[in-house]
N, C-alpha and C positions, 0 to 999 in steps of 0.2 A: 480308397485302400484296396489292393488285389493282396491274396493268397496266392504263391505260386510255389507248392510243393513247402516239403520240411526234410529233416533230418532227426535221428537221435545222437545226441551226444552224451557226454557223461559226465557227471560233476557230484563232487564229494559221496562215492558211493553209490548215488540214484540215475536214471535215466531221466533227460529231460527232451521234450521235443522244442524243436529250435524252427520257426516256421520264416520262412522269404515272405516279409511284408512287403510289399511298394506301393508309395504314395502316390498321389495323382500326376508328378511328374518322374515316374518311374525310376525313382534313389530308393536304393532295396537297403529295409535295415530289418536285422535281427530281432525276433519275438520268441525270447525263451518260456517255454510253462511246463511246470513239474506237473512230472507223471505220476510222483512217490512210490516209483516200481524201483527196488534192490538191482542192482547191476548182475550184481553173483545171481545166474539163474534166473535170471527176469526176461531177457532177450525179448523173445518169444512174445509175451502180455506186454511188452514196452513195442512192440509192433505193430500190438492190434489198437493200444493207447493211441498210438500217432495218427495210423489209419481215422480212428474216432473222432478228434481233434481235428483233421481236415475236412473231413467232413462236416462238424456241426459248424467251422468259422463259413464251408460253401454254401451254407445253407442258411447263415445267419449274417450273412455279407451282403450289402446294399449292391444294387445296380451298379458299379463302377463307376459307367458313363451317362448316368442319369442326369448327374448335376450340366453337364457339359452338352445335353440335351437343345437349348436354348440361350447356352452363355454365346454373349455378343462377341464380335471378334476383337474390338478394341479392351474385354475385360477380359478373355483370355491373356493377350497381348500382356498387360498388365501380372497377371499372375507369372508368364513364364519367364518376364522381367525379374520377378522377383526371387523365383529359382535359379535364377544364372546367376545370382552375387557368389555363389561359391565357386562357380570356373571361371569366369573370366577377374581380370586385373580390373580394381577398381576406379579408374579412369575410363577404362571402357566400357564397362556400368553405367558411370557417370554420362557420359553420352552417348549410350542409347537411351537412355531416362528424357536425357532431355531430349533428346528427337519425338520421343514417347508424348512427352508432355507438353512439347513446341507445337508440335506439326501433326502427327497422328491421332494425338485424344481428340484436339480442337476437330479436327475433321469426321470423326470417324462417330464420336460419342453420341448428335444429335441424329447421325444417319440409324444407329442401333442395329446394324446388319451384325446379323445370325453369323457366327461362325461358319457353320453346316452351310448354310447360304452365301458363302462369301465366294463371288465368281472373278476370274480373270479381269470382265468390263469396269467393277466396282474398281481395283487397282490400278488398272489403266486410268480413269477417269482420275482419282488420288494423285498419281503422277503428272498427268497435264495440269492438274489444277495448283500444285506445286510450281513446276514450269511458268504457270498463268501469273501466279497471286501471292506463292508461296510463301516469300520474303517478308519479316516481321516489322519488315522498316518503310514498306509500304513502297519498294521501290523493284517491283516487278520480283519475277520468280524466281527459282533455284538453280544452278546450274545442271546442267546434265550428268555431271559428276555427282553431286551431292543428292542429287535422285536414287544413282547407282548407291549408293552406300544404303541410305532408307530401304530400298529394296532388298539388301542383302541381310537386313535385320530383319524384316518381313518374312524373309522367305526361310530365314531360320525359322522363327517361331511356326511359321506354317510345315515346316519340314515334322519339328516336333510332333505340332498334332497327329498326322500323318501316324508316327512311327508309334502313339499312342491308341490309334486306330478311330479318334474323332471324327477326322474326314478322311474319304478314300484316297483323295489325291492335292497336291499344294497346289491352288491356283495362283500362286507368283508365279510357277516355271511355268505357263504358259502365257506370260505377258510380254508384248511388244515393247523391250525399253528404247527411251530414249537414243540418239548415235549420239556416241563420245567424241568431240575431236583434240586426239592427242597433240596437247602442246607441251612444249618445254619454254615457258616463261624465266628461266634462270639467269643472271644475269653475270656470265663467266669474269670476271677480272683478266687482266693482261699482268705477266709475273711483272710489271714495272707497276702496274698499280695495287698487284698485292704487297710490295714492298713500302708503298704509301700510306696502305692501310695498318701496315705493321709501325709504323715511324709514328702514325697521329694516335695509335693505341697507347705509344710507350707511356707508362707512369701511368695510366687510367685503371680504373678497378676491374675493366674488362680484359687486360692484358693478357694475365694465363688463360684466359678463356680464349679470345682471338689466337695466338699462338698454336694452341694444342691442336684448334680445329683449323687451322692450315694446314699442318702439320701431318693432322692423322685423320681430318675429314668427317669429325665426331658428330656424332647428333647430338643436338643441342641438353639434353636430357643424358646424355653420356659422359660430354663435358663436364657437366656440373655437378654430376657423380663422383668422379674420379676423387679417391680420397688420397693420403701422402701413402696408405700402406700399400696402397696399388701400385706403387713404385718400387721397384727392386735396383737399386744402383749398385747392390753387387753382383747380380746378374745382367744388369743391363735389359730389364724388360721393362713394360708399364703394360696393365690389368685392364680391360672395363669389364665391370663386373656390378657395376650398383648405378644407379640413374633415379636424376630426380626430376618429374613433372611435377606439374601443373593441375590441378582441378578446379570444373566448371566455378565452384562457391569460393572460391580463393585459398584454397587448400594447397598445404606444398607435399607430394607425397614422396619421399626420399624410400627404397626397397631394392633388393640385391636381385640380380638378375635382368635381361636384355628384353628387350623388342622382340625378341626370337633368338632359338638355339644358337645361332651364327653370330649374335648378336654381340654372346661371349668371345672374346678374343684377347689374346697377347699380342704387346708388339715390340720390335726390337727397340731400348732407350734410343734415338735420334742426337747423337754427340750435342749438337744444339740445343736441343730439348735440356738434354742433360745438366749442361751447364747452366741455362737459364734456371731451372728446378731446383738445383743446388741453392743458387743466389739467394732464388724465391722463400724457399726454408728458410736461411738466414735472416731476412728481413722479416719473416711470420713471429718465429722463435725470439726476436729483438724486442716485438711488441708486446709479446707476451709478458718478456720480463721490464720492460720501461711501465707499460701499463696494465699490470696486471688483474685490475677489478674492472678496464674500461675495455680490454682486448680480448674475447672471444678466445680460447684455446680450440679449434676448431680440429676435428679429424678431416675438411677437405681443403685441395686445394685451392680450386674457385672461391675465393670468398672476398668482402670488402675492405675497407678501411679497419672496421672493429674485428671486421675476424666471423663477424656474421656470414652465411651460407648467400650465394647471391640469387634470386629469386629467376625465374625461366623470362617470366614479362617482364623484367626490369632489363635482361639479356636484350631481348629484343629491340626494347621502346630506346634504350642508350645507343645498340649498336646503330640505328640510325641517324640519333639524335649529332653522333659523333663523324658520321660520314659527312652530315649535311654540314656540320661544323667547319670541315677542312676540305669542303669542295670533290669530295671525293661522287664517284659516280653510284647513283642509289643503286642498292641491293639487300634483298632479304638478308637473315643473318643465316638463312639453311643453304642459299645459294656458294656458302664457302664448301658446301660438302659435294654442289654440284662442277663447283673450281677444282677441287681437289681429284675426282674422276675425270673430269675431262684430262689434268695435265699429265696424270700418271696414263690415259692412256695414248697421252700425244708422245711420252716418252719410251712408248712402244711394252708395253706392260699389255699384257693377257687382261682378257673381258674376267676370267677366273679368280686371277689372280688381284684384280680390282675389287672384284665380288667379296671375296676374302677379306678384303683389308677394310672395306667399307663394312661388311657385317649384313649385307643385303640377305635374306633367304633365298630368292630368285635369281639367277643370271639377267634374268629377263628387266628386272627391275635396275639392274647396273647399265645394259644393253638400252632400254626405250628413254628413262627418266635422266640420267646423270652422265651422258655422253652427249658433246653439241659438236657439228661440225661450224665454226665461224670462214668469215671471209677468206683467210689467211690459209686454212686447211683446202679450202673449196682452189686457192689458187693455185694449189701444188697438183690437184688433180687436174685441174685444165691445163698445168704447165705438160703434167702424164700424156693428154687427151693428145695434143698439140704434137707432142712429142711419136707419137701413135699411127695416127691418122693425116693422112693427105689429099687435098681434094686434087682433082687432075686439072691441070690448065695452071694451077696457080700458083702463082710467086712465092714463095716465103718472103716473112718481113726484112730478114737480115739483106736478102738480094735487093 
């Protein structure tokens, strides 16, 4: 606990001094203590009160950074975990916990390095030995991506200390990471075989879900959010505004608000959409009333047979189960939202304008991850190139 200064305030009549506590991870709360000095005419001695009061809590206040003297770096680690459940979104809690308690405690706990002592080589060595051995399944290491993320948890909690004044400096930023090589693994559809994928959906429980994210390129977790009030059919919009994940322990956690500020968005009803939605209500609202102790009265509209909510992994594990069923050619099920950026911007649609509609916070991230040049695009530029370019001496093919 630090003292950092006070104030008088006033309350029913009396002076009270109100002092900045902050705890060891520097969340400042309020510590009111009556002075029993009269406001009328007291000014003055409620001045010299507060003075007094700061002084005997500096005098009678422990070492700060005593305790953190000798704390290990993976128990720090630990604690700052446990300060972060109030900022960040509990699924990203969730796994950092378990990166914490996978990968980091296991390594870190019999080594017992000193915070104070924790050097750049200690982390490096960390990361190659992840790289090495990492993998809990006994089948080689981590990728070089999944390094980067550990390191960027790390290098939070060391920033922290830092700005707590434990260590003078983070030795994460000055480690050597791994090189990334950016691939785009996605597996684009041809519009003749999204129309395939749309025909072996029909009538399947995934149908409004396949639809919407052709459609509008939804993250999976945006999708299955989408409730009926997010529809406005007499303005002709549709909302994401609410999304449901997934947690590590089999948790479904349904919460209003996106992936990030951008995340929010409106978009114009899609005439097809529209009418499909329409239908879809009709037939929800049917079961409800044929079955009504057996049918779920659900406020979303992904949902199954009963009316039940449809779960993120069940999304997944069917939408494949369904491709391989009708010979369709395998793809993730996020790979529709990397379909959807590629076509809108083969249809000559702005990187921005992409950005926007997908919900990305970076341009960068519409630009690197979710644009593929395929064969077909590649042969319009060598038809450009051809078109361009002449070498001397030689024929063209038409001659």
């Amino acid at each position: 606990m630090e003292i950092k200064g006070g104030s008088l305030q006033k309350k029913k009549g009396f002076f009270y001094a109100v002092l900045n506590v902050y705890d060891d991870y520097g969340k400042r709360k309020l510590k009111w203590i009556p002075t029993d000095i009269e406001v009328k005419g007291g000014k003055r001695d409620a001045d010299k009160r507060l003075r007094e009061i700061l002084v005997d809590y500096e005098k009678n206040q422990p070492d700060l950074y005593s305790e953190f003297e000798n704390i290990s770096f993976v128990d720090f680690m630990k604690r700052w975990l446990e300060n972060m459940k109030n900022s960040i979104e509990p699924n990203t809690l969730e796994s950092y916990n378990y990166v914490y308690e996978r990968h980091i405690e296991p390594y870190f706990r019999p080594k017992m390095i000193i915070l104070k002592k924790l050097t750049p080589y200690h982390i490096e060595t960390y990361y190659k030995y992840l790289m090495e051995k990492g993998r809990l399944d006994g089948k080689g290491g981590l990728s070089a991506n999944s390094v980067k993320h550990q390191h960027a948890n790390i290098s939070k909690c060391l920033d922290y200390a830092v700005k707590q004044n434990i260590i003078l400096f983070n030795p994460a930023q000055r480690v050597q990471l791994p090189k990334i090589e950016k691939k785009n693994n996605a597996t684009v559809y041809k519009l003749a075989q999204i129309q395939s994928l749309l025909d072996a959906f029909k009538n399947d429980p995934l149908e409004p879900v396949i639809i919407l994210t052709v459609f509008y390129g939804l993250r999976r977790s945006e999708v299955l959010g989408l409730k009926w009030s997010a529809v406005d059919f007499d303005n002709m919009t549709i909302t994401v505004n609410h999304k449901v994940i997934k947690m590590q322990k089999g948790v479904y956690l349904a919460k209003n608000g996106g992936k990030n500020n951008t995340s929010l968005r409106t978009f114009p009803l899609i005439d097809e959409v529209e009418i499909y939605l329409k239908d879809l209500k009709k037939k929800q609202d049917a079961m409800i009333e044929l079955q009504p102790n057996d049918y779920n009265k659900s406020e979303y509209i992904c949902v199954d047979y009963k009316g039940q909510l449809l779960r993120p992994d069940y999304v997944s594990q069917h939408f494949a189960l369904v491709l391989e069923k009708n010979n369709l050619q395998h793809m993730r099920f996020h790979d529709l939202r990397h379909h959807s950026a590629t076509y809108l911007h083969r249809m000559g649609f702005s990187f921005k304008e992409i950005q926007d509609w997908l919900g990305h916070s970076s341009i960068v991230t519409t630009m690197d991850f979710y644009t593929s040049t395929d064969i077909e695009d590649k042969k319009k530029i060598a038809k450009k190139l051809n078109d361009t370019y002449k070498i001397p001496g030689r024929k063209s093919k038409q001659a």
